[in-house]
C-alpha positions in Angstrom: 69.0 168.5 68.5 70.7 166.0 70.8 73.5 168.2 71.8 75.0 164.3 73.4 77.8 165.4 75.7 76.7 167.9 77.5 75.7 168.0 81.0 72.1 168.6 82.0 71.4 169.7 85.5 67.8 168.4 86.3 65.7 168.2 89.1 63.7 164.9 89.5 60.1 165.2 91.4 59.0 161.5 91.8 57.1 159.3 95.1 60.4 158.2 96.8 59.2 154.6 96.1 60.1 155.3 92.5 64.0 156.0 93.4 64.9 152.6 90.7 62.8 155.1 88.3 64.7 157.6 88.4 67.9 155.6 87.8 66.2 154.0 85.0 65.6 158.0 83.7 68.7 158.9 84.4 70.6 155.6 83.0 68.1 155.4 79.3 69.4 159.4 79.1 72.8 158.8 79.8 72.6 155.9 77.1 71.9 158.4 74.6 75.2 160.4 75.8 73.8 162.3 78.4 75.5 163.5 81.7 73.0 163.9 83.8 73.1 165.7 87.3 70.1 164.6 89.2 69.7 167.5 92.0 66.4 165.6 94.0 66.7 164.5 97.4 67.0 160.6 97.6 66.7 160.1 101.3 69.4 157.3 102.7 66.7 154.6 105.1 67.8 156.3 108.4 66.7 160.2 106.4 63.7 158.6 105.4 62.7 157.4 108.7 63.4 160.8 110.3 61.2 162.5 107.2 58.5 159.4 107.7 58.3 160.0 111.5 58.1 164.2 110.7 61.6 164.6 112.4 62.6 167.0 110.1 60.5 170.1 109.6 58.8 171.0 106.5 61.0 174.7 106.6 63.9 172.6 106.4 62.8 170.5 103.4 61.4 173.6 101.8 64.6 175.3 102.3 66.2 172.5 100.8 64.0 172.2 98.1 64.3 175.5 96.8 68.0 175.6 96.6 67.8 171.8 94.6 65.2 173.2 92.0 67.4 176.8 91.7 70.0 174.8 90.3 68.6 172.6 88.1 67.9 174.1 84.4 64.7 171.5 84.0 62.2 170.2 86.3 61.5 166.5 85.6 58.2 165.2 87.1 58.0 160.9 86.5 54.2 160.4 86.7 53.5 157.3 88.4 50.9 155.4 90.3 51.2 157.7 93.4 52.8 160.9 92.3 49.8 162.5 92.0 49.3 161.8 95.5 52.1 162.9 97.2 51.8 166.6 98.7 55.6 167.2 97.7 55.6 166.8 94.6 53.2 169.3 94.1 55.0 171.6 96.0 57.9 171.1 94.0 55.9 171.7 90.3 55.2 175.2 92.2 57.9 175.9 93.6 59.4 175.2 89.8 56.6 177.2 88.4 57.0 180.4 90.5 61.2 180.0 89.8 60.4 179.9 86.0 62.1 176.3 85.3 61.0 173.9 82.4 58.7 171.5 84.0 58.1 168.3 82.2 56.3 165.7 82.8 57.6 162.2 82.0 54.9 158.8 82.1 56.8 156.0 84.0 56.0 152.5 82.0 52.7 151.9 82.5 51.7 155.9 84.0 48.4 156.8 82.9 46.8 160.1 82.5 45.0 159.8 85.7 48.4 159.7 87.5 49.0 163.4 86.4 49.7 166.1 89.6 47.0 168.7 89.8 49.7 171.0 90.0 51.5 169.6 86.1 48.4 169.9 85.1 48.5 174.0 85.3 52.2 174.2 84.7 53.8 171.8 82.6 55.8 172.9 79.5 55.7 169.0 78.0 54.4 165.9 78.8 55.7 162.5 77.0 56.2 159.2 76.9 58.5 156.7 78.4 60.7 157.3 74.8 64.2 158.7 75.0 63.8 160.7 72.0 60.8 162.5 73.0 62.0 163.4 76.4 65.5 164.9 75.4 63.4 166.8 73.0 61.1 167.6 75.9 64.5 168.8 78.0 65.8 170.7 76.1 63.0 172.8 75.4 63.0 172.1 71.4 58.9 171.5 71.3 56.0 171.9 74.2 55.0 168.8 73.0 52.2 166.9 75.0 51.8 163.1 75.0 49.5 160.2 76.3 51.0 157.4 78.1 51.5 155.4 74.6 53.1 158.2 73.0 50.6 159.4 71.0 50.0 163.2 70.6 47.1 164.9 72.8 46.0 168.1 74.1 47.9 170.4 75.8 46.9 170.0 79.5 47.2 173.9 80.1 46.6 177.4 78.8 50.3 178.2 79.4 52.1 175.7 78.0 53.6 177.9 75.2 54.3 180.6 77.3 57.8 181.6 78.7 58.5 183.0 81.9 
């Protein structure tokens, strides 16, 4: 199933606070062979400032946005202590939803249930554990399988999980 070598073009929806996350992701994946091409926006400090302040408008981002997630074959969503906060990253799930990407959710160490997006909760395709096996699985689209923070199997967390677009 590993299919090691290959490139996967993902798109990584996370709080920007959780950039060393998505490193982490990125660097356990490409320890299993991996080539990973992250396409999220990872503001430099002087971009972040400008999107912190709202010197950039939300068109723009959205613009932006779309084009990122259009290329990306997966949408990755790390679930962390704020992501379910943070109005992008809903907005992203959607916008990932309505293009008919894989969305999967992935528990940072130490992500709990309650740190799930409303919006991966209506649209994910997989949700797992911080486990390197279970999230290439979750990638590459092998199983919808659904996961507690631990690991251990639970309920799917929508009605459409098994569905394709």
């Amino acid at each position: 199933m590993s299919n090691s070598g290959q490139r996967r073009h993902l798109f990584i929806s996370h709080h920007h606070r959780d950039d060393a996350v998505v490193d982490k992701l990125t660097g356990l994946l490409g320890s299993k062979g991996w080539d990973v091409r992250n396409s999220s926006i990872r503001a430099k400090p002087a971009n972040q400032d400008r999107l912190d302040r709202g010197l950039v408008k939300d068109s723009v981002i959205k613009r932006l946005l779309r084009i990122k997630i259009a290329w990306a074959s997966t949408v990755v969503v790390l679930i962390g202590q704020q992501t379910h906060a943070r109005p992008w990253v809903n907005w992203e799930i959607n916008q990932a939803h309505a293009q008919g990407k894989r969305i999967v959710g992935v528990y940072e160490q130490g992500g709990k249930d309650s740190d799930i997006p409303e919006s991966l909760e209506k649209y994910a395709s997989a949700i797992v554990g911080w486990n390197s096996e279970s999230i290439q699985k979750a990638i590459d689209g092998g199983e919808n399988t659904f996961e507690n923070p631990d690991g251990s199997d639970r309920s799917s967390v929508n009605a459409a999980a098994n569905s394709e677009c």
